[in-house]
C-alpha positions as CSV (number, residue, x, y, z in Angstrom):
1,X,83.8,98.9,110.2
2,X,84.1,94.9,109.3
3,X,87.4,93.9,111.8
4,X,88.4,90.5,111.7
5,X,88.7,88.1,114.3
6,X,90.9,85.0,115.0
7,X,93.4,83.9,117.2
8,X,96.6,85.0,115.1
9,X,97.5,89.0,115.0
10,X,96.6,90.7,111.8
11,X,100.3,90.7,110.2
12,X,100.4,86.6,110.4
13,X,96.9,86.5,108.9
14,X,97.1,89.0,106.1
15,X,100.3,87.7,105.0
16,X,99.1,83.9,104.8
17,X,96.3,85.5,103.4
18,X,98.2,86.9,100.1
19,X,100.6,84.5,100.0
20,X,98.0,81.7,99.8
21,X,96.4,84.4,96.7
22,X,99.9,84.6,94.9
23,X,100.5,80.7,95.0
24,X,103.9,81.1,96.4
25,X,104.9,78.4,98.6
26,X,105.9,80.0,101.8
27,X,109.1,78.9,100.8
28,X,109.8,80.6,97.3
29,X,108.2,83.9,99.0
30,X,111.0,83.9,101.4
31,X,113.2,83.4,99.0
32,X,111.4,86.0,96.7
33,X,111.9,88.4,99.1
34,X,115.8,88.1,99.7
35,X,115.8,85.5,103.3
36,X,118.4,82.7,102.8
37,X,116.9,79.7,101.4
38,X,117.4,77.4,104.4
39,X,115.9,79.8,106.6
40,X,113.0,81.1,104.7
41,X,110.2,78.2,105.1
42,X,110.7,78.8,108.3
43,X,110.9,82.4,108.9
44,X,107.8,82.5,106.4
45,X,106.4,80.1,108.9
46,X,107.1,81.6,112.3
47,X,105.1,85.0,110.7
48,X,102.3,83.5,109.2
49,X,101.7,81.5,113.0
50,X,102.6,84.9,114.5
51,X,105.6,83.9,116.5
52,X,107.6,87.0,114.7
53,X,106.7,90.0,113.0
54,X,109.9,91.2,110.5
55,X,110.8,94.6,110.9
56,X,109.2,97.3,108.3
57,X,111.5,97.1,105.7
58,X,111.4,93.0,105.6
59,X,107.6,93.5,105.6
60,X,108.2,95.8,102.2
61,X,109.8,93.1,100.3
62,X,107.3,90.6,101.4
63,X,104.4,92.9,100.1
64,X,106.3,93.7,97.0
65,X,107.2,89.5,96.4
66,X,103.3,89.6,96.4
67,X,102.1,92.4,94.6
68,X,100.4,94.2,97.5
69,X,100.5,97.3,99.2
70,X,102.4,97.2,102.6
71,X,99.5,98.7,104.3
72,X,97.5,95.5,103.4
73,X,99.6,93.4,106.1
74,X,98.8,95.8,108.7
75,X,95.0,96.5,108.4
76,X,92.6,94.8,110.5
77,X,89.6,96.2,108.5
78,X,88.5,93.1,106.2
79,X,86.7,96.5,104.0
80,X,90.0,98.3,104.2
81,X,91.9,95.4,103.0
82,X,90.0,94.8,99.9
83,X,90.0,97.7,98.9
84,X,93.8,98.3,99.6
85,X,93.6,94.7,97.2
86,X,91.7,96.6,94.2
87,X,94.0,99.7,94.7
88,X,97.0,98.1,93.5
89,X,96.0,96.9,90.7
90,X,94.3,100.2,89.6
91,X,95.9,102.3,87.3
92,X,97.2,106.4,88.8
93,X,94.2,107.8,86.5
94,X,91.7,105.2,87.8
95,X,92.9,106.0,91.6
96,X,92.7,109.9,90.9
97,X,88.8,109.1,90.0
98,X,88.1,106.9,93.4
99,X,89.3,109.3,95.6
100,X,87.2,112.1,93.5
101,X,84.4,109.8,94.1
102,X,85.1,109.4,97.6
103,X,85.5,113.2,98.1
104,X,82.6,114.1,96.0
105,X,80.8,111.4,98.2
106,X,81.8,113.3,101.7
107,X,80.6,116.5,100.3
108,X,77.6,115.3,99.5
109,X,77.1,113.7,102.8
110,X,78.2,116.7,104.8
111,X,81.1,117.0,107.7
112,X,78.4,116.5,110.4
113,X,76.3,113.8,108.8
114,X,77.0,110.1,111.1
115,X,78.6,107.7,108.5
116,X,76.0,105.5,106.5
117,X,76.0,101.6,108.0
């Protein structure tokens, strides 16, 4: 499994991370996602340097401002992540076929099989 490493907790990375892919400033995603505007430069701020982490439902409206799933700010798996990336912007038919595929995939592999890679 692909993990990623710095010096900043997972939340403060993934959310500079799709911010930085939206082209928000970190002040129009604050305000985006309902903070005041003369605290949300630095609110964005203090989580993106991993000072604070806002509570879940905070967390929500930031992934919603950007268009991502919640999950995505949470992951530490750079694989998982992507993927979480191309999920959201799949449509419910296209999603139904992946996780046929990956089903289909595990059966085919077998319960007891070690993972590939």
């Amino acid at each position: 499994m692909a993990k990623t490493t710095a010096k900043y907790p997972v939340f403060a990375l993934r959310l500079a991370q799709a911010r930085e892919r939206s082209g928000l400033s970190q002040t129009q995603l604050g305000v985006l996602a309902g903070l005041d505007p003369s605290v949300a430069s630095p609110r964005i701020n203090q989580y993106e340097r991993g000072k604070h982490e806002p509570q879940l439902k905070t967390a929500k409206r930031l992934a919603d401002v950007l268009g991502i799933p919640p999950a995505f700010l949470y992951t530490d798996d750079d694989l998982l992540a992507e993927l979480l990336l191309q999920w959201n912007d799949l449509t419910l038919r296209q999603k139904k076929d992946v996780l046929k595929q990956v089903a289909a995939t595990k059966t085919l592999r077998g319960k007891s099989s070690p993972k590939a890679e």
